[in-house]
VEXFIRO-35433 format. One record per atom (N, C-alpha, C, O): residue number from 1; residue in three letters; x, y, z. Coordinates in nm, 3 decimals. Layout:
BEGIN
(pt NUM; ALA; (X; Y; Z))
...
// end
This chain:
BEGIN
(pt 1; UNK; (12.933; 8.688; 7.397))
(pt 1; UNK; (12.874; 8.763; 7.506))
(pt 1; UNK; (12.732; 8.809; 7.471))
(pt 1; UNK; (12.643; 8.817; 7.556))
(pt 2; UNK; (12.717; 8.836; 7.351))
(pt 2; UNK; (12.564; 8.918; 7.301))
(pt 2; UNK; (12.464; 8.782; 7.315))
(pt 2; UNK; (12.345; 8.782; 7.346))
(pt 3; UNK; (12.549; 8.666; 7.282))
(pt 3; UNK; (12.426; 8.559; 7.278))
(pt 3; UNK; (12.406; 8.498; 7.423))
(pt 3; UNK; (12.326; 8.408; 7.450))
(pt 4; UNK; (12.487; 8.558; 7.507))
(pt 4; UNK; (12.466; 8.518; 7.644))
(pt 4; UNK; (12.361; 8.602; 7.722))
(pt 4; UNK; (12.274; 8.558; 7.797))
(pt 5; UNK; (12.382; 8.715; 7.696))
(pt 5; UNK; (12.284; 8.817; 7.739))
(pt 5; UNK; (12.120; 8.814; 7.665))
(pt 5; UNK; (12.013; 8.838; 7.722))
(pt 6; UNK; (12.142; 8.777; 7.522))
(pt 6; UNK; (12.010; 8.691; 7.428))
(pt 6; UNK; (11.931; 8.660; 7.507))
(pt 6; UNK; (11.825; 8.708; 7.545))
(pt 7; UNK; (12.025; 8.519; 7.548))
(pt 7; UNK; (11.946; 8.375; 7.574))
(pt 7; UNK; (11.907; 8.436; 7.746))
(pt 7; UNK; (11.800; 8.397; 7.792))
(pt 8; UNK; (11.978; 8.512; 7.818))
(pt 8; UNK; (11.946; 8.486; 7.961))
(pt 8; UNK; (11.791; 8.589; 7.923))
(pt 8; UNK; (11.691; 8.531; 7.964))
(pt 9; UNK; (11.758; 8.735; 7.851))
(pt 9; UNK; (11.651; 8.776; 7.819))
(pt 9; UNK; (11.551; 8.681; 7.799))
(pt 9; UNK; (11.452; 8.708; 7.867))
(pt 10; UNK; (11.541; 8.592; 7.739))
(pt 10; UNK; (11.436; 8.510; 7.621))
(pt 10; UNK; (11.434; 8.410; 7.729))
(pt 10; UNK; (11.343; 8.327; 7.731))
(pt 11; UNK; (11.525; 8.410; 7.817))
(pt 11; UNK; (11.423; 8.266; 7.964))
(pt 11; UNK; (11.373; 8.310; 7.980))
(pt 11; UNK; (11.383; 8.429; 8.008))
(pt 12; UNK; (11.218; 8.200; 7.971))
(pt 12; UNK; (11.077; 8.239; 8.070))
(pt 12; UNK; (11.059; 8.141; 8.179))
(pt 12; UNK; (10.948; 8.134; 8.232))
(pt 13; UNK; (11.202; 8.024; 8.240))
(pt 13; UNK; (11.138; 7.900; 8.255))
(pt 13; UNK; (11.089; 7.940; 8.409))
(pt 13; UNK; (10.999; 7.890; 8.477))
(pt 14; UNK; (11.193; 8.064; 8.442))
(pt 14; UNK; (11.112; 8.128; 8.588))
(pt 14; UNK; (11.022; 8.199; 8.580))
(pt 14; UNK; (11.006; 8.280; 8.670))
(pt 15; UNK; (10.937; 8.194; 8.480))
(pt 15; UNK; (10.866; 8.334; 8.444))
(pt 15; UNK; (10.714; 8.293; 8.536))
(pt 15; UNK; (10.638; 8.364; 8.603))
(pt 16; UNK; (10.715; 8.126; 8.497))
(pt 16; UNK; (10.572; 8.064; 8.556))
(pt 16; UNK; (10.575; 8.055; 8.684))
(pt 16; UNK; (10.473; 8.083; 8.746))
(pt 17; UNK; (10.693; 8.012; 8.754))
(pt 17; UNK; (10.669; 7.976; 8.980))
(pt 17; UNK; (10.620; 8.217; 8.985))
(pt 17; UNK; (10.527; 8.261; 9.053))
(pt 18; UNK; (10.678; 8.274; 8.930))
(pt 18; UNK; (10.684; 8.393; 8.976))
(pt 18; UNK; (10.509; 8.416; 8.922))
(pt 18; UNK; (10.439; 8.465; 9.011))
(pt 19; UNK; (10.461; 8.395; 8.835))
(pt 19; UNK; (10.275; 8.407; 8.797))
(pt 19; UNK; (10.278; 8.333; 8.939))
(pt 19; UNK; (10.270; 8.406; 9.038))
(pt 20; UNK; (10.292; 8.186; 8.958))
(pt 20; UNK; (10.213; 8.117; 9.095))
(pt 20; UNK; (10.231; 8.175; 9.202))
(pt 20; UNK; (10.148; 8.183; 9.293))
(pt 21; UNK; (10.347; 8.223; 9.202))
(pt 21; UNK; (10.363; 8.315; 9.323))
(pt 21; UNK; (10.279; 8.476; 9.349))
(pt 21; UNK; (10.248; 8.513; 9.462))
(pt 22; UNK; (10.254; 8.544; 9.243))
(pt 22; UNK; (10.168; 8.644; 9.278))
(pt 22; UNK; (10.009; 8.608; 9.307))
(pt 22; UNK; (9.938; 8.670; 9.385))
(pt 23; UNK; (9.970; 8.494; 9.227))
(pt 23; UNK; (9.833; 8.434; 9.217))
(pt 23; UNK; (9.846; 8.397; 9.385))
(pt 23; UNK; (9.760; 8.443; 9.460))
(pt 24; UNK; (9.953; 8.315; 9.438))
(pt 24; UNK; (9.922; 8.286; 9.578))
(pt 24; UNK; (9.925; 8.368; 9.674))
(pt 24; UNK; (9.864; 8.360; 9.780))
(pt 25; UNK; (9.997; 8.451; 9.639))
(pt 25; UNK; (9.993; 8.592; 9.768))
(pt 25; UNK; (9.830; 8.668; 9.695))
(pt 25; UNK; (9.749; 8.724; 9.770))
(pt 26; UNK; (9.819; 8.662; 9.622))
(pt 26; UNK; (9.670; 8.757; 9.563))
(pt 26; UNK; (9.563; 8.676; 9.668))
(pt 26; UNK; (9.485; 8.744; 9.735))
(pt 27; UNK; (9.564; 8.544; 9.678))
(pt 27; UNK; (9.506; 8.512; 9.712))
(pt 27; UNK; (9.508; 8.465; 9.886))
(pt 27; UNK; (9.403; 8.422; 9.934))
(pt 28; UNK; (9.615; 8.475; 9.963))
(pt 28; UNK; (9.634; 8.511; 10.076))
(pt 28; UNK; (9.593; 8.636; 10.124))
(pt 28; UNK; (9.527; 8.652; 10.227))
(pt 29; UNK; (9.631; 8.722; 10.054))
(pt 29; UNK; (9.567; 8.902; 10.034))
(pt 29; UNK; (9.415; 8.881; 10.085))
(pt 29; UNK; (9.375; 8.917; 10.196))
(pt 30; UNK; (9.356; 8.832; 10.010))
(pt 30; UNK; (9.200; 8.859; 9.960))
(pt 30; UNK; (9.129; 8.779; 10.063))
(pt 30; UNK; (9.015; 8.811; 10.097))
(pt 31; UNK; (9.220; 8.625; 10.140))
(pt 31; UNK; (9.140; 8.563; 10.257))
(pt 31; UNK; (9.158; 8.600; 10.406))
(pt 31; UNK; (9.086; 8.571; 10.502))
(pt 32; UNK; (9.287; 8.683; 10.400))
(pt 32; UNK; (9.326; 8.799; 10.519))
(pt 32; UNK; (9.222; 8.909; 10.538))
(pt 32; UNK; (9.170; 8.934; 10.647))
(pt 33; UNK; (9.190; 8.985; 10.401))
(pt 33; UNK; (9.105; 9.043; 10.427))
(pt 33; UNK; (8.936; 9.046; 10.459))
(pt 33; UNK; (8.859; 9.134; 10.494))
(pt 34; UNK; (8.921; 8.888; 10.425))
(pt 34; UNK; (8.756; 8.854; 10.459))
(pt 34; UNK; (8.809; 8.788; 10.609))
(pt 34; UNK; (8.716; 8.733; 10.668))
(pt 35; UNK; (8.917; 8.783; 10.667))
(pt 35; UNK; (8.882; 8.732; 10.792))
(pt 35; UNK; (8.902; 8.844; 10.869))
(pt 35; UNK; (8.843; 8.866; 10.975))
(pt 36; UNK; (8.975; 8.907; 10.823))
(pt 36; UNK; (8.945; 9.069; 10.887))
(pt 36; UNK; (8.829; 9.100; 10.955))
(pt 36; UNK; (8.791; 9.110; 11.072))
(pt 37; UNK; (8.784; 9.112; 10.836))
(pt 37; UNK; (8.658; 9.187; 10.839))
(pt 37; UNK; (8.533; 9.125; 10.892))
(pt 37; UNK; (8.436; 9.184; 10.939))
(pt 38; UNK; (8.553; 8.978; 10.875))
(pt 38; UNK; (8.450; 8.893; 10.956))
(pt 38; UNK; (8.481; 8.853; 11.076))
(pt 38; UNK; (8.394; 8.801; 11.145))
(pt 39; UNK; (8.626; 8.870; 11.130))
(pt 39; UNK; (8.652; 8.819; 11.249))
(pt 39; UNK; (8.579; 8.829; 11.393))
(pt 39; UNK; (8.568; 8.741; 11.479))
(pt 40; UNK; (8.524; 8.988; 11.394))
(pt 40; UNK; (8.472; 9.024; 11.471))
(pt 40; UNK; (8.281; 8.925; 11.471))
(pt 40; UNK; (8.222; 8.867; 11.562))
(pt 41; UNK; (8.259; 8.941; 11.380))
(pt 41; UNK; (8.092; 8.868; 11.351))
(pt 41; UNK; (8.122; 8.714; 11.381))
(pt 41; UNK; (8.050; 8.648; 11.455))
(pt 42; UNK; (8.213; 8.672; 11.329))
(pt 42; UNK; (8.231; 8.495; 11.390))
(pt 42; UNK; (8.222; 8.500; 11.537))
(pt 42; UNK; (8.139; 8.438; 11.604))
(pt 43; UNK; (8.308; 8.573; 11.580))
(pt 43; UNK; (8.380; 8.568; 11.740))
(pt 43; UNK; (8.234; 8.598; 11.832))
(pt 43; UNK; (8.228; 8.540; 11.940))
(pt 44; UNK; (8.137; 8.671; 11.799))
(pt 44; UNK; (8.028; 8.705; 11.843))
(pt 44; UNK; (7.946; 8.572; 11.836))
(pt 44; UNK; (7.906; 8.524; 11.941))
(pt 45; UNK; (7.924; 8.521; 11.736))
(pt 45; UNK; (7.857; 8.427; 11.693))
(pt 45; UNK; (7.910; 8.312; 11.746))
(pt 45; UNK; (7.856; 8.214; 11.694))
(pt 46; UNK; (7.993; 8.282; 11.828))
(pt 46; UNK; (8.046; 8.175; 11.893))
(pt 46; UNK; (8.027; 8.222; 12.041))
(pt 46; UNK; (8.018; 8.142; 12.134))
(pt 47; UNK; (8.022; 8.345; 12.054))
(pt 47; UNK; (8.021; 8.381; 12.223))
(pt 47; UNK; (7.833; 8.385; 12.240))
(pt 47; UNK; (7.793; 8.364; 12.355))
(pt 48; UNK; (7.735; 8.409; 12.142))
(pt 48; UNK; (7.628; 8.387; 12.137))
(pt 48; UNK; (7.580; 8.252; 12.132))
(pt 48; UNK; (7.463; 8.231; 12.162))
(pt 49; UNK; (7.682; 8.124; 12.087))
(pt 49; UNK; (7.613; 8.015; 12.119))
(pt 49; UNK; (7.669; 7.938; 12.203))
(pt 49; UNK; (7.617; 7.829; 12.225))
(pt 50; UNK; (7.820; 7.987; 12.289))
(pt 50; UNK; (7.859; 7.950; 12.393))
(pt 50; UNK; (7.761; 7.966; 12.522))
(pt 50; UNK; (7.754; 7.892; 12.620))
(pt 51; UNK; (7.688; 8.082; 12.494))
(pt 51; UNK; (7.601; 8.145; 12.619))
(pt 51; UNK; (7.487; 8.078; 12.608))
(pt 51; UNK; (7.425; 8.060; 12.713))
(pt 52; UNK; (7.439; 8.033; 12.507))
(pt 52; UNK; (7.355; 7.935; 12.508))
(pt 52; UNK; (7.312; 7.800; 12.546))
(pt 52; UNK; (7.205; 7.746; 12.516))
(pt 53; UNK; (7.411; 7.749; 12.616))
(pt 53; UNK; (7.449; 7.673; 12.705))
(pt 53; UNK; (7.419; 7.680; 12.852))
(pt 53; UNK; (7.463; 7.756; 12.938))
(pt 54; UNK; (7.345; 7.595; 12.857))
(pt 54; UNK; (7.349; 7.609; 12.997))
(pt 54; UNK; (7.495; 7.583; 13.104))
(pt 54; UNK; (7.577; 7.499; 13.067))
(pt 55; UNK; (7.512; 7.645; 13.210))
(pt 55; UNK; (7.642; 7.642; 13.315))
(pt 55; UNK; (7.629; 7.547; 13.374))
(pt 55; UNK; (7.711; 7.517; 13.461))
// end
């Protein structure tokens, strides 16, 4: 039993998808928040060269 409880401690083989997994939400995080924040300045910037158009 002690070497069962050992060996399940001392796995790391899930240790690496769970790093890729915070690295990919870190980085979903961080492009949520630049579209945030730019969403409004794009959306302008498309209604400024929509109008630029002639009707």
């Amino acid at each position: 039993m002690r070497q069962l409880i050992s060996s399940f401690f001392s796995d790391e083989r899930g240790a690496t998808a769970i790093e890729y997994c915070l690295v990919a939400c870190s980085i979903s995080i961080v492009i949520v928040a630049a579209v945030t924040s730019l969403g409004e300045n794009v959306r302008l910037l498309f209604v400024r060269v929509r109008d630029g158009f002639p009707q």
